[in-house]
N, C-alpha and C positions, 0 to 999 in steps of 0.2 A: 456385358454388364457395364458398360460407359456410364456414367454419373459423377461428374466432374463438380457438381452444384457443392458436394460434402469432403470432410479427407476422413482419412482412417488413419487413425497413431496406432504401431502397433511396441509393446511395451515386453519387449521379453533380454533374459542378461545371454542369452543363450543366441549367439550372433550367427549363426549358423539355421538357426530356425528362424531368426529376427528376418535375415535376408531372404531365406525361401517363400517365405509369406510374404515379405514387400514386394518379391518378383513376383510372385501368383497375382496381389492385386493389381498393380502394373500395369499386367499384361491382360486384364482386363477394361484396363482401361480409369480404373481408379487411382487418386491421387492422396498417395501414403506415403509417411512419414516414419522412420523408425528409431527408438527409444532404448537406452541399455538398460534403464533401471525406471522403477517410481520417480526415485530422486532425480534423476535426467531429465524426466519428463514434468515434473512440477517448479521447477528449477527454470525450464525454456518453457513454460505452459504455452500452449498456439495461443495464438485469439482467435482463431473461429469458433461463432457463435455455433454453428450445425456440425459437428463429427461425430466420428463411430470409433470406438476405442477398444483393442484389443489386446487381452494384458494377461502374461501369465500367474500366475499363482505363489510359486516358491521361487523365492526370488533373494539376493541379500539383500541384507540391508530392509526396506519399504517393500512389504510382501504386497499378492493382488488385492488380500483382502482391502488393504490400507489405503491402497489405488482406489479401490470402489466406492471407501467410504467417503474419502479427500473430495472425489467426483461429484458423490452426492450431494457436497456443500456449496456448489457452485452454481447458484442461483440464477447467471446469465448466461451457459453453457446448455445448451438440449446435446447432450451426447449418450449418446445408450453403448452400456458394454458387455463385451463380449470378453468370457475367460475360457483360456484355454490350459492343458496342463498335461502333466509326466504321471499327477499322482492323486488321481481324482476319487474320491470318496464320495459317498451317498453324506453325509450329514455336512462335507464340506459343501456340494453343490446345492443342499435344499437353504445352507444361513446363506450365500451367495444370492443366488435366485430373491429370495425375501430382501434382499440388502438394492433389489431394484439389476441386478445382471441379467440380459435378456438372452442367454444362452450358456450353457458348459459344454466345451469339444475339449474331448482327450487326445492325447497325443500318443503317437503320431495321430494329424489331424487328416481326414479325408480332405483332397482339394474341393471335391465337388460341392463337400458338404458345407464349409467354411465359406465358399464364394456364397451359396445360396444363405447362410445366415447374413453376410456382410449386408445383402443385396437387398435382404427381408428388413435389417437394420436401416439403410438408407431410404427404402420406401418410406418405411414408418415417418422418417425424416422430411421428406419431402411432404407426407400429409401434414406434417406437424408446421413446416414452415406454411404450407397452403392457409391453416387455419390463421397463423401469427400473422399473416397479411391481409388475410378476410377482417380481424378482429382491428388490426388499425386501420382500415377502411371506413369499417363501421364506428371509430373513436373520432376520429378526424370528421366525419358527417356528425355525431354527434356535438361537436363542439359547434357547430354552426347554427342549431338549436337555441331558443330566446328560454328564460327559465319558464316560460309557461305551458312553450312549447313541447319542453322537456318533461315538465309535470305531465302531460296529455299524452305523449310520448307514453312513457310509466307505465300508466294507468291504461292505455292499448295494451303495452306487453303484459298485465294485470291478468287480460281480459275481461274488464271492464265495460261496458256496452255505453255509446254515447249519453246515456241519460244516468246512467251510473257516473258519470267524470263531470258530467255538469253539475251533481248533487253533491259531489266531493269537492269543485274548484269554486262552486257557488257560482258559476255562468250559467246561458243559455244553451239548450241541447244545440241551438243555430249555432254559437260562438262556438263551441264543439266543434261541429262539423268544418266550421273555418279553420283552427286549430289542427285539426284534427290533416285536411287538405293541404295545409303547409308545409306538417309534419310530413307528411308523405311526400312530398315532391322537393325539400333538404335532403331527405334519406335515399332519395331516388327510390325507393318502393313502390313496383305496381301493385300489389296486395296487401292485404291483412298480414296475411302467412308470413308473407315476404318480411316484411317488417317484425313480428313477433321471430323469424329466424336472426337478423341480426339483433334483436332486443337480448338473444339467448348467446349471442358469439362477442357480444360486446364486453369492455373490461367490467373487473367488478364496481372498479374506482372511476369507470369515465361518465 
């Protein structure tokens, strides 16, 4: 499971399990980082934008839940976390899970089972950045767009029909079709489709 593109913090006070799980990802070829506490780890926060966080539960001091929710507020972070624990309860793991935790592994943790969440975590990641790159793709094209272009633009992703945009912008269904022709060869779309899929990936603000 080589995927060097993300890291994994893994967040436990228990230096003894911190280190067998930094060796297990390792040696698979992922690149982790390890944490004694919350506080350790909000203190040095990384800057990478893409990681996988894995954090135990009971902890002094900044417990996981605290971890989870600190994470949630970080707006420029796509990291999904994974908790693991000595002392797992049924109503502790369903407010977790709801709080946005993309897994609960008891401890002791099966290796198998841990590599395959990390692994399932990092894809996700990898679609996630696929899309954040499709989407300023499609921003960056969009800015190249004249506003009327943009208005016809719009009004395609609508599903508008040319003679429906010529009655809305007050042009010719011809002046359309030129619009319409521009729009498409800015955006690099050979299709309709094509075009209404980035009308659908594009920001909400671009």
């Amino acid at each position: 499971m080589t995927n060097i593109r993300h890291s994994v913090f893994v967040i436990d006070d228990d230096a003894a399990v911190r280190d067998s799980l930094l060796y297990l990802l390792r040696s698979e070829g992922v690149r982790a980082r390890g944490f004694a506490s919350g506080a350790d780890f909000f203190a040095n926060l990384p800057e990478d934008r893409s990681a996988c966080v894995i954090t135990d539960v009971r902890m002094p001091g900044m417990d996981g839940g605290e971890v989870v929710r600190r994470l949630a507020e970080l707006n420029d972070r796509a990291w999904p976390v994974i908790v693991f624990t000595g002392h797992a309860d049924v109503p502790m793991a369903v407010q977790l899970m709801k709080a946005g935790v993309i897994d609960f592994i008891e401890k002791p943790f099966d290796p198998t089972r841990m590599i395959e969440t990390v692994k399932g975590a990092l894809d996700r990641l990898d679609d996630l950045s696929a899309r954040q790159e499709m989407r300023m793709e499609v921003d960056r094209k969009l800015a190249l767009l004249t506003p009327r272009e943009r208005q016809v633009f719009d009004a395609l992703i609508e599903g508008k029909s040319n003679k429906e945009i010529a009655q809305l912008l007050a042009i010719s269904p011809r002046t359309v079709e030129i619009f319409r022709s521009k729009v498409m060869g800015k955006m690099q779309a050979d299709s309709l489709s094509a075009l209404v899929r980035m009308g659908l990936s594009a920001s909400p603000e671009a």
